[in-house]
BALOBA-1460 file (C-alpha; in Angstrom, 3 decimals):
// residues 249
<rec num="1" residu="x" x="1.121" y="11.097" z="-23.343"/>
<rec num="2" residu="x" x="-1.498" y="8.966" z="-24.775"/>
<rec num="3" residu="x" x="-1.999" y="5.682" z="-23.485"/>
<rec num="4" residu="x" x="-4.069" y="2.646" z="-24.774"/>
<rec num="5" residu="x" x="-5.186" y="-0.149" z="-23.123"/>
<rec num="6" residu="x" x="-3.102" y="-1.850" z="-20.501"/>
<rec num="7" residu="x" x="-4.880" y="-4.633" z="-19.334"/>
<rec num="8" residu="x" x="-7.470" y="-7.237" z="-20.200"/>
<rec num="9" residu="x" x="-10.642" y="-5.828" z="-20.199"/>
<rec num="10" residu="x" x="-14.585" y="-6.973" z="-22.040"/>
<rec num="11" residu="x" x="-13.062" y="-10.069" z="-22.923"/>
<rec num="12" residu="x" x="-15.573" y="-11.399" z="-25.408"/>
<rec num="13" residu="x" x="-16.095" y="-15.028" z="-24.095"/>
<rec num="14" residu="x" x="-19.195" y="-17.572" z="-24.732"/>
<rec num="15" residu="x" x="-22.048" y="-14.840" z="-25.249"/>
<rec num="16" residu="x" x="-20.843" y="-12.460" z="-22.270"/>
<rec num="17" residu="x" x="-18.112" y="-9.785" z="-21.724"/>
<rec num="18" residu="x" x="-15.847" y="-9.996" z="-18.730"/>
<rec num="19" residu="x" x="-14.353" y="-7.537" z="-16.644"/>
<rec num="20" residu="x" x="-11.494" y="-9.540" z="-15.522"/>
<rec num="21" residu="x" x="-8.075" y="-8.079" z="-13.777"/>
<rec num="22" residu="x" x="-4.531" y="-8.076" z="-14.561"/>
<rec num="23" residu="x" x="-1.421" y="-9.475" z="-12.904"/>
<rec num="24" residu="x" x="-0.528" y="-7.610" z="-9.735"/>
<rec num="25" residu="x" x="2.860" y="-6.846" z="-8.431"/>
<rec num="26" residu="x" x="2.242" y="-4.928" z="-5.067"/>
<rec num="27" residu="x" x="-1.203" y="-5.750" z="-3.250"/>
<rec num="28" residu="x" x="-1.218" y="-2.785" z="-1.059"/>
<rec num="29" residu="x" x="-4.412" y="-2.557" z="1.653"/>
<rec num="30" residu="x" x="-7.274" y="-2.090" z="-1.275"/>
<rec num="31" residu="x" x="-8.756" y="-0.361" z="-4.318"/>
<rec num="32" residu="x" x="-9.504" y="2.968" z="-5.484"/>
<rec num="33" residu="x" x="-11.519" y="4.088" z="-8.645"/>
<rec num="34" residu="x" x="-11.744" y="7.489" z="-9.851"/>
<rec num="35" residu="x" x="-14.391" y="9.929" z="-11.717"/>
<rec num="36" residu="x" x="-12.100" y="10.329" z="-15.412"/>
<rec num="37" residu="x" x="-14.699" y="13.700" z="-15.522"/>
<rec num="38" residu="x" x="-11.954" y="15.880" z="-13.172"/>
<rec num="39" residu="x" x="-8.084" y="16.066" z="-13.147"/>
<rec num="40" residu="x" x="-6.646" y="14.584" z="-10.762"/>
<rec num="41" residu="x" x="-3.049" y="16.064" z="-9.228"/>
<rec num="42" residu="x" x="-0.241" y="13.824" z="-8.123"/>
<rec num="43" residu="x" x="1.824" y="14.721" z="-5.340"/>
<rec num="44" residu="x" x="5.484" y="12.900" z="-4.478"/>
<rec num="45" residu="x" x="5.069" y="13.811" z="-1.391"/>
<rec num="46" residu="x" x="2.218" y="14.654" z="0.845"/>
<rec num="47" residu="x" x="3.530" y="17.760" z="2.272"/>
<rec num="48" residu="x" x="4.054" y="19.437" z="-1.303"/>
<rec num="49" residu="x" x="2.304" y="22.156" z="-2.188"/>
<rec num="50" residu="x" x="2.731" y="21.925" z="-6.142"/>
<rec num="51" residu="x" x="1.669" y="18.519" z="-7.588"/>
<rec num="52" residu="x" x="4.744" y="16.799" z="-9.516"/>
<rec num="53" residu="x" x="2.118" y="16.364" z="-12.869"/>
<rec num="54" residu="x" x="-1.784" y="16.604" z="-13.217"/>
<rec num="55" residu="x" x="-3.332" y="13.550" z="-14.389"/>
<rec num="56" residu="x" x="-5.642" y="14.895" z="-17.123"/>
<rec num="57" residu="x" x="-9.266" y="13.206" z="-19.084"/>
<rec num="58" residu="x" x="-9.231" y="14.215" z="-22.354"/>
<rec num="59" residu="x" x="-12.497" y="13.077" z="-24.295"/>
<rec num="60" residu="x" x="-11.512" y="12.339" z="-28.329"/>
<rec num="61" residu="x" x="-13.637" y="12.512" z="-31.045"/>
<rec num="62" residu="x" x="-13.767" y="9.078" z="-31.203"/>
<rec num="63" residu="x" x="-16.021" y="8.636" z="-28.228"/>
<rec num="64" residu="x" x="-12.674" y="7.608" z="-26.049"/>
<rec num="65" residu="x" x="-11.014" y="9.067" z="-22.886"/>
<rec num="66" residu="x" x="-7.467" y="9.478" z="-23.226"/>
<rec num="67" residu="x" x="-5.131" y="9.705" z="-20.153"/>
<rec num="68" residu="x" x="-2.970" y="12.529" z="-20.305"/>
<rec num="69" residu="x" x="0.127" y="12.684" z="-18.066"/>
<rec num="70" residu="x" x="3.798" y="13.317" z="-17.838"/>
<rec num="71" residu="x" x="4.361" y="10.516" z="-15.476"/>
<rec num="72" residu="x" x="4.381" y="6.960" z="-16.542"/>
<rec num="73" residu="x" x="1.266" y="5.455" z="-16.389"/>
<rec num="74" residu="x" x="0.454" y="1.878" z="-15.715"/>
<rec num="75" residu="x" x="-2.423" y="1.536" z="-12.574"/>
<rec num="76" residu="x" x="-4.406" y="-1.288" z="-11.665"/>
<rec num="77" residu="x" x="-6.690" y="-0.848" z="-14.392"/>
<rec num="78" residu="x" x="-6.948" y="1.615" z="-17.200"/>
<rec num="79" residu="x" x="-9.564" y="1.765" z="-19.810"/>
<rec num="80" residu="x" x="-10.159" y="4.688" z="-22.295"/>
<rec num="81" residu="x" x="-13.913" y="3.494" z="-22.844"/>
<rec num="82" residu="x" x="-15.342" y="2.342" z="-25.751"/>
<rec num="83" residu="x" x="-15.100" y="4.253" z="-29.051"/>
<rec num="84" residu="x" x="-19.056" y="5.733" z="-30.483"/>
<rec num="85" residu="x" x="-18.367" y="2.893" z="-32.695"/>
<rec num="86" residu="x" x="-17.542" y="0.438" z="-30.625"/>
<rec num="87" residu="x" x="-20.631" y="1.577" z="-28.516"/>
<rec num="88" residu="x" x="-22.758" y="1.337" z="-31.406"/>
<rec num="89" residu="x" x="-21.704" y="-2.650" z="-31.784"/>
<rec num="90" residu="x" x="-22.194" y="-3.614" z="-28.037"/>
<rec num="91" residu="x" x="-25.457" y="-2.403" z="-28.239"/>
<rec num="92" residu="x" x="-26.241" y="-3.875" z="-31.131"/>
<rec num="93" residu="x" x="-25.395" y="-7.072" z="-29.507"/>
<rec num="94" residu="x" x="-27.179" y="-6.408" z="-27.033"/>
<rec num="95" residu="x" x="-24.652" y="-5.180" z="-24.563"/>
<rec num="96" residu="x" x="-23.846" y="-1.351" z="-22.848"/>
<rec num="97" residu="x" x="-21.619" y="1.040" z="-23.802"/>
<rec num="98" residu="x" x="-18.601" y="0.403" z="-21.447"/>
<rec num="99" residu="x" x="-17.221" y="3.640" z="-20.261"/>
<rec num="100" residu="x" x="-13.483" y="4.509" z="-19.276"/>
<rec num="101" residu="x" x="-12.486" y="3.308" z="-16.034"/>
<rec num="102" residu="x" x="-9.384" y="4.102" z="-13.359"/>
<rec num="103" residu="x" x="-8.235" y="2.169" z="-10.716"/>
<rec num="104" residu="x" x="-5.405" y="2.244" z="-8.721"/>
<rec num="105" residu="x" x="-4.079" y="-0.257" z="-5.704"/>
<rec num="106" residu="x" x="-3.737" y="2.154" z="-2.662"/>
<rec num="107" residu="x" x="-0.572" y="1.800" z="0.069"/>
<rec num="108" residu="x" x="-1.720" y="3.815" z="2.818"/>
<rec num="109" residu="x" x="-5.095" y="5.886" z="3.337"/>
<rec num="110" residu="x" x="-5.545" y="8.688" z="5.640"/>
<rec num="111" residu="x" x="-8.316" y="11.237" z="6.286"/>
<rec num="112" residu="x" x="-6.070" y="13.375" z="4.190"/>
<rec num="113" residu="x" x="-4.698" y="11.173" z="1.326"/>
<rec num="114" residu="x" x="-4.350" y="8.149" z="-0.446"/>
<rec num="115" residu="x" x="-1.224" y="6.919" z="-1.577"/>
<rec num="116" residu="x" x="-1.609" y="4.970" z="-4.533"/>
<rec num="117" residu="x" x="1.102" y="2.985" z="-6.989"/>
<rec num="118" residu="x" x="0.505" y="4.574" z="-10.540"/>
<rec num="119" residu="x" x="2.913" y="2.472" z="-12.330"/>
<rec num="120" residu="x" x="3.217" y="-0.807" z="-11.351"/>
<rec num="121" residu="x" x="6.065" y="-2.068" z="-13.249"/>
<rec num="122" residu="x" x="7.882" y="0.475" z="-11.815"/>
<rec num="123" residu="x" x="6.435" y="0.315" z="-8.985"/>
<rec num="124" residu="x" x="6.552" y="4.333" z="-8.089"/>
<rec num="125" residu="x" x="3.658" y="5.809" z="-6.108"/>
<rec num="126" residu="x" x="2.537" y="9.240" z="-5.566"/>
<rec num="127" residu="x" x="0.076" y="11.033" z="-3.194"/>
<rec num="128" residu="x" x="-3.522" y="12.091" z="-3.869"/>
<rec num="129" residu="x" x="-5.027" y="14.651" z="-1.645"/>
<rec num="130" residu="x" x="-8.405" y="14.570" z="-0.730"/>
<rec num="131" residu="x" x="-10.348" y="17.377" z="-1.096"/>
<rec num="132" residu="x" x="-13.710" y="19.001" z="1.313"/>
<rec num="133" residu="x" x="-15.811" y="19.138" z="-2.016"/>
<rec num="134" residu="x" x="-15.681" y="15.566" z="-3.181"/>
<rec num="135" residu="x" x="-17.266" y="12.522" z="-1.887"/>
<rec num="136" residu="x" x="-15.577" y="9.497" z="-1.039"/>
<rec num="137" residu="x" x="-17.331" y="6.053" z="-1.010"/>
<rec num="138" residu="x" x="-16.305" y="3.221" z="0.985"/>
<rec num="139" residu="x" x="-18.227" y="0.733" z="-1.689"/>
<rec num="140" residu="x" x="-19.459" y="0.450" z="-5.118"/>
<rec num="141" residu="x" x="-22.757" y="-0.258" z="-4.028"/>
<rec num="142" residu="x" x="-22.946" y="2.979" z="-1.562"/>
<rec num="143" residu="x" x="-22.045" y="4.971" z="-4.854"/>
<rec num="144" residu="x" x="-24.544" y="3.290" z="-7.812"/>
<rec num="145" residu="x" x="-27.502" y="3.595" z="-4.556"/>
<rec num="146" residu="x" x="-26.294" y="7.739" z="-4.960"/>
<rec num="147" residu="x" x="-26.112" y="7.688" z="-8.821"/>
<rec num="148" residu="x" x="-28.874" y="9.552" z="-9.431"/>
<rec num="149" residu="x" x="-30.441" y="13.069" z="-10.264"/>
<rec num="150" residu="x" x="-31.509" y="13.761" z="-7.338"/>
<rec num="151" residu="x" x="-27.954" y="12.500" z="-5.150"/>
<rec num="152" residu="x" x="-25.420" y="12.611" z="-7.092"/>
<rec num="153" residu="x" x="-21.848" y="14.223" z="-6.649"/>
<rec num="154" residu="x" x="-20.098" y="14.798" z="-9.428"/>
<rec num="155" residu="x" x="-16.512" y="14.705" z="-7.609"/>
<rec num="156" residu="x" x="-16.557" y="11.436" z="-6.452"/>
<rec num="157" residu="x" x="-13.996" y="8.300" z="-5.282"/>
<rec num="158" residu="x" x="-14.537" y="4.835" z="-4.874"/>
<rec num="159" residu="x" x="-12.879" y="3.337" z="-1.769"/>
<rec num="160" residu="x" x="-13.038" y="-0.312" z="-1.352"/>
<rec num="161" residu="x" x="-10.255" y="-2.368" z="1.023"/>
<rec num="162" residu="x" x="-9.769" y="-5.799" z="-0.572"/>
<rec num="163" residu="x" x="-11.978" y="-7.378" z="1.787"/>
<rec num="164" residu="x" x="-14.984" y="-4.799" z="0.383"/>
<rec num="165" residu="x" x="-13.906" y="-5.309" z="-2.919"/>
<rec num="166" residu="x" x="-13.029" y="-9.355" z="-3.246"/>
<rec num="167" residu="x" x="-16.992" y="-9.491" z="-1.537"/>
<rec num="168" residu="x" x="-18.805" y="-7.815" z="-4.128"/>
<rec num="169" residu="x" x="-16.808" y="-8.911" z="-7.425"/>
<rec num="170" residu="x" x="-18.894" y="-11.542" z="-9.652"/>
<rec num="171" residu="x" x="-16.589" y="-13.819" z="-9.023"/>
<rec num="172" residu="x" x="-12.812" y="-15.189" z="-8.325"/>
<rec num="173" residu="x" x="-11.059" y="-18.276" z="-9.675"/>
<rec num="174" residu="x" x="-7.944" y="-20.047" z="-7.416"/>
<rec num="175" residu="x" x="-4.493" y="-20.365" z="-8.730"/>
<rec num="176" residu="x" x="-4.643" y="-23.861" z="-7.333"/>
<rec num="177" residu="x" x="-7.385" y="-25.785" z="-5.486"/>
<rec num="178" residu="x" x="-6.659" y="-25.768" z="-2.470"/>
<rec num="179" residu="x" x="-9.296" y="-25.746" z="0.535"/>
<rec num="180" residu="x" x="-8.454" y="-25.336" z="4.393"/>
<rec num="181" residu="x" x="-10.762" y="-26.076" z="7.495"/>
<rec num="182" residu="x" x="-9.996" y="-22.711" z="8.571"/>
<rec num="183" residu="x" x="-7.059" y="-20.310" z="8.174"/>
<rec num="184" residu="x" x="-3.605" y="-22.106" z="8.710"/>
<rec num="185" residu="x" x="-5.547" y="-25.195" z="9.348"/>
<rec num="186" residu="x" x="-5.609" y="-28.304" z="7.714"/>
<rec num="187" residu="x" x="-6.718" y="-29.127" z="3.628"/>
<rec num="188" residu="x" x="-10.052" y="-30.552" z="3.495"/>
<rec num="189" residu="x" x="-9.744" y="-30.779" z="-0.531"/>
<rec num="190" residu="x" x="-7.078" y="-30.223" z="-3.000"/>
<rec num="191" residu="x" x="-6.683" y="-31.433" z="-6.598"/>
<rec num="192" residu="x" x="-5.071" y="-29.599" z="-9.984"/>
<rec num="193" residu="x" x="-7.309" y="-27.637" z="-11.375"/>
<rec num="194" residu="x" x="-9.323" y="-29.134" z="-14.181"/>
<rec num="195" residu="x" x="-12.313" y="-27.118" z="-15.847"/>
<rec num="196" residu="x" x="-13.315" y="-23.956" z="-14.636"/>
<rec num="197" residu="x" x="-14.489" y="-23.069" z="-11.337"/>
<rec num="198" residu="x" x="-15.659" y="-19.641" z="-9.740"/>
<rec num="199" residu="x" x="-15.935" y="-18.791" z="-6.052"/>
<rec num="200" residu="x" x="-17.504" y="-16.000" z="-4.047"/>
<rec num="201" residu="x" x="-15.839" y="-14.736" z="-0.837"/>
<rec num="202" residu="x" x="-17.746" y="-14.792" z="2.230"/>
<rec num="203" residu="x" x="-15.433" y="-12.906" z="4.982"/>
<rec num="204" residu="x" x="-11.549" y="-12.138" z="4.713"/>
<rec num="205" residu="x" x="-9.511" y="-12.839" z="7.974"/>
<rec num="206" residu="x" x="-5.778" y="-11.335" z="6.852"/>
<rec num="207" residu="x" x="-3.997" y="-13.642" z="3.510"/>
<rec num="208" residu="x" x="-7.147" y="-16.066" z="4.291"/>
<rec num="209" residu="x" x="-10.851" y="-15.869" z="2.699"/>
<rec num="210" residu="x" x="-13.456" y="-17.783" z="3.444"/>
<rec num="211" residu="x" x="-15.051" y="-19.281" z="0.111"/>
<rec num="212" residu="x" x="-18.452" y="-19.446" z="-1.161"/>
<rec num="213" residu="x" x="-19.866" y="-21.470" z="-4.290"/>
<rec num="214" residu="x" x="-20.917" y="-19.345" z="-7.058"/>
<rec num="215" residu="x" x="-24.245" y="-20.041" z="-7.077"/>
<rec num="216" residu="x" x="-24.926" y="-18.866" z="-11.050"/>
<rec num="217" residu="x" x="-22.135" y="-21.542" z="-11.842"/>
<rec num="218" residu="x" x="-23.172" y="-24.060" z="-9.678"/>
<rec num="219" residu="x" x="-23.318" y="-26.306" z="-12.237"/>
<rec num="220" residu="x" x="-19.629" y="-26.555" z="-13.205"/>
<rec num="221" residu="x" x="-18.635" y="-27.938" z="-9.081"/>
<rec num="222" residu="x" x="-18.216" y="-31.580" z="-9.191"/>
<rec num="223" residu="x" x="-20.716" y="-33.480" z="-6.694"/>
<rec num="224" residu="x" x="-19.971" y="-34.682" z="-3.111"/>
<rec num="225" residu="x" x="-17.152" y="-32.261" z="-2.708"/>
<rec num="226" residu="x" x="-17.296" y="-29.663" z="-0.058"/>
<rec num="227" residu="x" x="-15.464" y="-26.283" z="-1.800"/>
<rec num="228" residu="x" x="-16.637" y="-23.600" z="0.988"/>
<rec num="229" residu="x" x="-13.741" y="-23.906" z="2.959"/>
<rec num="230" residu="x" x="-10.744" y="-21.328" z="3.490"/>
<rec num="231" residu="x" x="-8.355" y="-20.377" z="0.741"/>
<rec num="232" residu="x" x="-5.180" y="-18.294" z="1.383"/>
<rec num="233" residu="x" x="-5.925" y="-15.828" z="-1.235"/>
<rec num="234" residu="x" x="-2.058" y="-13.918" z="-1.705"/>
<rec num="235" residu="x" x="1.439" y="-14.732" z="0.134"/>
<rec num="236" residu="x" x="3.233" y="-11.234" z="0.513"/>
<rec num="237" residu="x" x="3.166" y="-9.552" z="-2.500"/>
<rec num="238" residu="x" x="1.785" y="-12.947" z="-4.915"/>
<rec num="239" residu="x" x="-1.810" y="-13.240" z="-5.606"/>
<rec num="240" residu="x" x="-3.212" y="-16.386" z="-5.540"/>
<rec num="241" residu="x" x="-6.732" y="-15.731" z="-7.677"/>
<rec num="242" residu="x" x="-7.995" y="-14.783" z="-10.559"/>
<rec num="243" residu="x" x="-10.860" y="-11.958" z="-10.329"/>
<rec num="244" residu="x" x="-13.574" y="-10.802" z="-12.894"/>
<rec num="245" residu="x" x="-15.575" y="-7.871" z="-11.583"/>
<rec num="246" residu="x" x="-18.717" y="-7.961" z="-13.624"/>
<rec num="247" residu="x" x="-19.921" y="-10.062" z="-16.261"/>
<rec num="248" residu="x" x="-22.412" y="-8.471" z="-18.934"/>
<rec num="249" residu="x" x="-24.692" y="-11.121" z="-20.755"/>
């Protein structure tokens, strides 16, 4: 089956497009993004020797990727790239061409697998094997540093554990303002949120993160308040933030 877009993604907003994520149901232990340039099997069980469906890329005329595959399909993120039209305006305006992206929240990681939820309203998960002739990053910035002619792997994943990947989006925004001394401590500052404000994370110690101002937003913190405190960033299964990955002026 053919599926379009399923979450909010280049949101056109003052001048700059946003990569910014959807609503999560299960938080699982971190993020993986895959190459849409190889099939990808699905196994219900690890121990299976025939995959239950093959998650196929099939590149339209349009310029798009569409995302072939028997079993229901709603990841973390899912983007079929922009159209050769659609290119053809970013650029125009200054922007990229945005290509498709795949990302799924992973449950358990092993030398041999990852375990990843590929619908999350339904919340069913299936197995992906790893294999001895692709390469598997632990962060985004290990794999652009390899992105070139003379390094790069064509079969490759993107690993990241929340910690890796909550450090190195552009930035997060808090469900509520609410700042802690340190993790189950005691509120330095709290108030309703009121305007927009974007934090880095500086280190992750379990549901807590420690907070950094966004320094290319810097402008937007009211004075005389300290914001670089601790935030408990999801209870359970509820996130507590907002998170944009990249930003393209």
């Amino acid at each position: 089956m053919k599926l379009g877009y399923t979450f909010i993604l280049l949101l056109l907003l003052c001048g700059y497009k946003s990569q910014q994520k959807p609503l999560v149901r299960e938080i699982g232990i971190g993020i993986l993004t895959v190459n849409t340039q190889y099939d990808i099997p699905l196994f219900k069980n690890f121990d299976d020797k025939t995959p239950i469906d093959v998650l196929k890329f099939n590149h339209l005329k349009s310029g798009k990727t569409a995302f072939d595959c028997k079993v229901s399909l709603k990841p973390y993120l899912m983007y079929e790239g922009d159209s050769d039209e659609e290119a053809k305006e970013n650029i125009d305006h200054g922007l990229i061409r945005f290509f498709p992206e795949l990302k799924f929240i992973v449950i358990e990681e092993t030398p041999d697998y990852f375990r990843v939820i590929v619908d999350e309203d339904q919340s069913s998960k299936y197995y992906i094997k790893k294999k001895s002739e692709a390469t598997y990053y632990l962060t985004a910035k290990d794999f652009y540093y390899n992105n070139t002619s003379d390094r790069y792997k064509p079969q490759w994943y993107i690993y990241e554990t929340w910690e890796r990947y909550l450090k190195r989006v552009e930035f997060i925004e808090l469900n509520v303002i609410e700042i802690y001394d340190k993790p189950n401590g005691k509120i330095i500052f709290s108030t309703e949120p009121d305007g927009f404000l974007s934090f880095g994370v500086e280190k992750m110690e379990g549901e807590w993160i420690k907070l950094k101002k966004d320094m290319l937003r810097e402008f937007n913190y009211p004075k005389g308040i300290n914001y670089e405190g601790w935030y408990r960033w999801k209870k359970g299964n509820v996130l507590r933030i907002a998170i944009t990955e990249a930003t393209y002026e």
